[in-house]
C-alpha positions as CSV (number, residue, x, y, z in Angstrom):
1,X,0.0,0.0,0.0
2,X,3.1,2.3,1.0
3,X,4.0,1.6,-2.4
4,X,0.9,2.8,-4.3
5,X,0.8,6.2,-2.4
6,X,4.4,6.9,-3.2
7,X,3.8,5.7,-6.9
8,X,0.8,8.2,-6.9
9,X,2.5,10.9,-5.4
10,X,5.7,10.6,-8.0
11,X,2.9,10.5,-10.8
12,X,1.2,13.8,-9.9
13,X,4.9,15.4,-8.9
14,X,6.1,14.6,-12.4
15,X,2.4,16.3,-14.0
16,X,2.8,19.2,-11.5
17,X,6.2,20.0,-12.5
18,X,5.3,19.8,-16.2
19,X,2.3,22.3,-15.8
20,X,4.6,24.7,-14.1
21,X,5.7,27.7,-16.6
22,X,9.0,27.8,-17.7
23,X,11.7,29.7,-20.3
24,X,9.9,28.7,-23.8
25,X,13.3,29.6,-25.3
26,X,11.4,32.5,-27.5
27,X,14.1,35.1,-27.8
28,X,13.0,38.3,-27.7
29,X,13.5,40.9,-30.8
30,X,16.2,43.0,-30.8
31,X,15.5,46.6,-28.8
32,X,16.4,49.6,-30.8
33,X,19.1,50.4,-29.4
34,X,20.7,46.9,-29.7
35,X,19.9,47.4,-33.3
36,X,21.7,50.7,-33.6
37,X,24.5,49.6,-31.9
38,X,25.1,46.4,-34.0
39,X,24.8,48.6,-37.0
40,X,27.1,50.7,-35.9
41,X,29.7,48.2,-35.7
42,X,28.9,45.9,-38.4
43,X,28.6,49.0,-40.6
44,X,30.9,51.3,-39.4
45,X,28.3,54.1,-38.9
46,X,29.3,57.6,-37.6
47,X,27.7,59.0,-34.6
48,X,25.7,61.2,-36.7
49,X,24.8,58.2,-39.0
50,X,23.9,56.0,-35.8
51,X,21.5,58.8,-34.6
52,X,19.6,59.0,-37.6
53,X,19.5,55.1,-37.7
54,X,17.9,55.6,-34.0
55,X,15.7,57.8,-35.1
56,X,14.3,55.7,-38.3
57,X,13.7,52.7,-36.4
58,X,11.7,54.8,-33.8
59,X,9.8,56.3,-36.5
60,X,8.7,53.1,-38.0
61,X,8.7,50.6,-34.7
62,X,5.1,50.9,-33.5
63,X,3.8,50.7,-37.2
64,X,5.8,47.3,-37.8
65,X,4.7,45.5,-34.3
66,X,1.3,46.6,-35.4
67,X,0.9,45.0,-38.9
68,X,3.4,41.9,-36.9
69,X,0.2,41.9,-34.2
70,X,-2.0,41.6,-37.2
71,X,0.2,39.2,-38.9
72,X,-0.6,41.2,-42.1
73,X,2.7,40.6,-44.1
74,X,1.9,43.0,-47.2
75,X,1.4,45.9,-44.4
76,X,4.6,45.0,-42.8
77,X,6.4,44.5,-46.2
78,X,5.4,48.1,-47.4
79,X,6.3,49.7,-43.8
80,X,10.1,47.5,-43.9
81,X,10.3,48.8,-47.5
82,X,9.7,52.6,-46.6
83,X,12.4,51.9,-43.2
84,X,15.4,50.0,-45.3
85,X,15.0,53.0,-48.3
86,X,15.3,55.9,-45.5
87,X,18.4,53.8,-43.9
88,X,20.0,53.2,-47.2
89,X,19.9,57.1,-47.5
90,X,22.3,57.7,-44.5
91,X,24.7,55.3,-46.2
92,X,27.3,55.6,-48.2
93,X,28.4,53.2,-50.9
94,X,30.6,50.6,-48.8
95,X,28.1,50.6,-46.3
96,X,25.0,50.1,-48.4
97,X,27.0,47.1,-50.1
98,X,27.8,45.8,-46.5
99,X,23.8,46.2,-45.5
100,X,22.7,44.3,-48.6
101,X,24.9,41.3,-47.9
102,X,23.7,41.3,-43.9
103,X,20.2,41.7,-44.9
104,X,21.1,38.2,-47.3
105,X,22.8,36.5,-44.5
106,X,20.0,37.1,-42.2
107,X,17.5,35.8,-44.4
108,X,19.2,32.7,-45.4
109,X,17.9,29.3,-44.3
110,X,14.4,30.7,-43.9
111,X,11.2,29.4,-45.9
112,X,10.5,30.8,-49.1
113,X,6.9,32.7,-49.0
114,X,3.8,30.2,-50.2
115,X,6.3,27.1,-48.6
């Protein structure tokens, strides 16, 4: 009998502990100013340039999260469009090269739209 209770117990430990929340190793997105600063080194922006990056990404964050929220991808496509043409203006040639081949890498390995 001693048996059975301790079997039942170790039963209903082992569901408790699996109903308990835990880390559902979902990384969180980049913050803005994680973003800037990884441009700025991968790109070599200038403090100016870094600013202005700063301040493009603010412009366009709540818009993006909005149509991501909506999971409407032709609203976020248009909105990412509009952000990478006003970033690609505070470039200059090397670093517009360099941005192009990030945005590739970063995209790699991921499922082509319509699967």
């Amino acid at each position: 009998m001693k048996k059975l209770i301790m079997l039942m117990l170790l039963v209903c430990g082992a569901f408790a502990m699996q109903a308990q929340p835990g880390n559902n190793d979902k990384r969180k997105p980049p913050t803005i100013e994680e973003r800037t600063a990884r441009a700025k080194k991968e790109l070599n922006l200038s403090d100016k340039q870094a600013g202005k990056w700063k301040e493009i990404h603010e412009k366009y964050d709540k818009e993006i999260k909005a149509a991501l929220n909506a999971k409407d991808r032709e609203k976020r496509k248009t909105i990412t469009d509009k952000l990478d043409a006003e970033l690609n203006a505070i470039l200059n040639k090397d670093q517009k090269k360099k941005f192009i081949e990030l945005k590739k890498k970063r995209f790699k390995g991921r499922r082509p739209k319509g699967r």
